[in-house]
N, C-alpha and C positions, 0 to 999 in steps of 0.2 A: 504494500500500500504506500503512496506517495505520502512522505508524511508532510510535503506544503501543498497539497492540492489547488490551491487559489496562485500559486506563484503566477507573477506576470498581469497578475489580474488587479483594477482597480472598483474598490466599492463605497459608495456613498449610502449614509447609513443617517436618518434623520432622526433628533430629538435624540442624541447618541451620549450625552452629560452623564446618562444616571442610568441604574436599576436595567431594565430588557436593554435599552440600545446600546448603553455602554457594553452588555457580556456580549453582545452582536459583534461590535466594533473589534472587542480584544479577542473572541473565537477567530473571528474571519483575519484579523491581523496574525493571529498564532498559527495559521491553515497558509501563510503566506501573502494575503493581500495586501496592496496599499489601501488604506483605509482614510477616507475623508468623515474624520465627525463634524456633526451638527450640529451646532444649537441656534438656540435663539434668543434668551437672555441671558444663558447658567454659564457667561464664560467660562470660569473659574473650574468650573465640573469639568467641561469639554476638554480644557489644557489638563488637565489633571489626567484624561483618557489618552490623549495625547503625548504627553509626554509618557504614561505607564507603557505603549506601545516601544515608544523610538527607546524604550532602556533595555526593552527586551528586541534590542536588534531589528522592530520592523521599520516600514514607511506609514507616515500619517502628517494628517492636514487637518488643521483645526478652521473651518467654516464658519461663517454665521451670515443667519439670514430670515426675513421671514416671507415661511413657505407658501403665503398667502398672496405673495407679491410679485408677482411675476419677472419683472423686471432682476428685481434681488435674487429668484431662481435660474435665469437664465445666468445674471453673473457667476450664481455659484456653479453653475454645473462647468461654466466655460472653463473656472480657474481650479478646477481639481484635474479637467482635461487636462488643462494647461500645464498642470503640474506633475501629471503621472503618466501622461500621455494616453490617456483615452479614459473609457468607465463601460465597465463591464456587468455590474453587480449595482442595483439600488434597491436598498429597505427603506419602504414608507413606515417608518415607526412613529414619525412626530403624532401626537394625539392631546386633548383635554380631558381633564378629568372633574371639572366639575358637577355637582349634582344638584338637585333641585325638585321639590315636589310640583308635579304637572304644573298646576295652579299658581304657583307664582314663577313658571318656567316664562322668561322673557324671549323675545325673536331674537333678542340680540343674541341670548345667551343658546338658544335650540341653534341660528345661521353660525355660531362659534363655531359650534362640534362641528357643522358638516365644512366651516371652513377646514379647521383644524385637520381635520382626519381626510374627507374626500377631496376639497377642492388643492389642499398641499400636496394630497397623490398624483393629482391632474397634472397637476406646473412641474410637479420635480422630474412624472413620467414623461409626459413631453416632452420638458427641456432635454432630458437624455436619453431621448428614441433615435436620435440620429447617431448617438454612441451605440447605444446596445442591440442596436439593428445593423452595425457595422459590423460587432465582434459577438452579434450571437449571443447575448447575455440575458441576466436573468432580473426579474421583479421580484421583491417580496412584499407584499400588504400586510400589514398589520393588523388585526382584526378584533374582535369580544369576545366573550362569552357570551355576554350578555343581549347580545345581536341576536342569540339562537334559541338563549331559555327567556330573556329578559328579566328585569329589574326595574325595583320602585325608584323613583326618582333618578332614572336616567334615560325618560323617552326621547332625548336627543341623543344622545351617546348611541345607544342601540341602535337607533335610525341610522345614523352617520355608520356605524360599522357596518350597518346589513348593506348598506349601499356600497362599502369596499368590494362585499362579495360580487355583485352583479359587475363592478367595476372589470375584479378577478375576472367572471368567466366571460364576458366580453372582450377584455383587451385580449386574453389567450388565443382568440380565435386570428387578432390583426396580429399579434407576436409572430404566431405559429410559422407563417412563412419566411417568414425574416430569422427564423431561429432563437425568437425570446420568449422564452419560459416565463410564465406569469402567476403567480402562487399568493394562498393567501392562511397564514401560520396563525391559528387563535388560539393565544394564552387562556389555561386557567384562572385561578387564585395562588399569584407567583407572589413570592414572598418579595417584598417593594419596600422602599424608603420613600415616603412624603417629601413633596418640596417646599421650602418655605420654613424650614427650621423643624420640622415635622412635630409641628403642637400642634396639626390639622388631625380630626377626628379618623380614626378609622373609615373609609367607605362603607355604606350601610349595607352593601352587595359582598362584603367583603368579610362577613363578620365570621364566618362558619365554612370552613373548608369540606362543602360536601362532594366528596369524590369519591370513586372505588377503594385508593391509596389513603386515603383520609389522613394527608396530608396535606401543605401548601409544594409547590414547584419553586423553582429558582429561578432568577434568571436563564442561567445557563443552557438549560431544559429548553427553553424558548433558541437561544441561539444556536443548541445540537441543533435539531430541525431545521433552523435557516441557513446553515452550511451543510449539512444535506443538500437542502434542495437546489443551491448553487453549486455543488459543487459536482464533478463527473456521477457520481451517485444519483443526482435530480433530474439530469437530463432528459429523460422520456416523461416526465411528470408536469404536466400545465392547465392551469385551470381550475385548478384543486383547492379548495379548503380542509388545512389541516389542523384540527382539530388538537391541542398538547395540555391535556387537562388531567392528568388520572383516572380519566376515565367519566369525568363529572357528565357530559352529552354524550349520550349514546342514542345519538338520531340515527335514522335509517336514511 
């Protein structure tokens, strides 16, 4: 087995500071890749991701942007090109996590999540279609749980992920000829750090790890599977939502 499978290979990995993107960023940088983190306000976090790669011998680029802005996406995608010479690999991980009972759910705060989540897949997929349709590369969406069984006070959240999936099986179909795998990896109840000093409450969807394993997962768990699927291992696989919960949805 290759043990850098991603060598040569560059990936852009959004909302990469903390908790799932950060183990994203240092899997796929420890598999060999160069690795562009994201953020968008948590410098601090991101140089921190950053710099833990380039000590362990990888390549990485510290980004920021936000993903809502087109303009600012098009920059970013140009200057990790620029920097690594092409992109091969993007995870849409950037997301929001705020909650809210229906009822005082504001437009601003429901158009957030689908900014957050769906329309930052849009710009970042776009902007780097003309990369990843050159060298055959792969997508990863970041997805919910909560998209599939749902959750109180998060009928934005859920909406915004379920619409990553339709995103998934539709873009798979324009990928497919061009050779880009298009996938979409949904976390369970992965053991997480709050941002903001983490005096923020627990998530109310968060409270009780009901799974098979009757456990929480890790980050890492989340990142096995998205080097998987990028990597020669993933290859015949697009289109897919993959499910990394313990077992918690057992949909048909």
């Amino acid at each position: 087995m290759n043990a850098k499978p991603l060598a040569g290979k560059t990936a852009l990995i959004t909302g990469a500071g903390r908790n799932i993107g950060r183990a994203i960023a240092l899997m796929l940088a420890d598999a060999g890749a160069a690795v562009a983190v994201h953020v968008r306000g948590s410098v601090d976090d991101g140089r921190a991701v950053v710099e833990e790669i380039t000590a362990a011998g990888g390549r990485s680029l510290l980004v920021q942007a936000d993903i809502t802005d087109r303009p600012a996406v098009d920059a970013m995608v140009a200057q990790v090109a620029a920097q690594f010479g092409g992109l091969e690999i993007l995870v849409n991980n950037a997301a929001t996590r705020l909650e809210a009972p229906f009822p005082e759910l504001t437009y601003a705060d429901w158009r957030g999540a689908f900014e957050a989540s769906v329309d930052g897949a849009f710009h970042c997929t776009q902007a780097a279609w003309p990369w990843l349709a050159k060298a055959g590369g792969s997508v990863i969406n970041l997805g919910g749980l909560t998209a599939h069984i749902g959750a109180a006070e998060r009928a934005h959240v859920t909406a915004a992920k379920a619409a990553l999936v339709g995103f998934t099986r539709g873009l798979a179909h324009e990928g497919a000829p061009v050779g880009v795998t298009i996938n979409c990896v949904v976390p369970g109840m992965i053991a997480t750090v709050r941002g903001g000093g983490s005096s923020k409450p627990q998530a109310r969807h968060q409270g009780t790890p009901h799974n098979l394993l009757a456990r929480r997962g890790a980050p890492d768990d989340i990142a096995s599977a998205v080097l998987w699927l990028v990597g020669p291992g993933g290859q015949y696989t697009t289109g897919q939502t993959i499910h990394v919960n313990g077992g918690a949805y057992l949909g048909s």
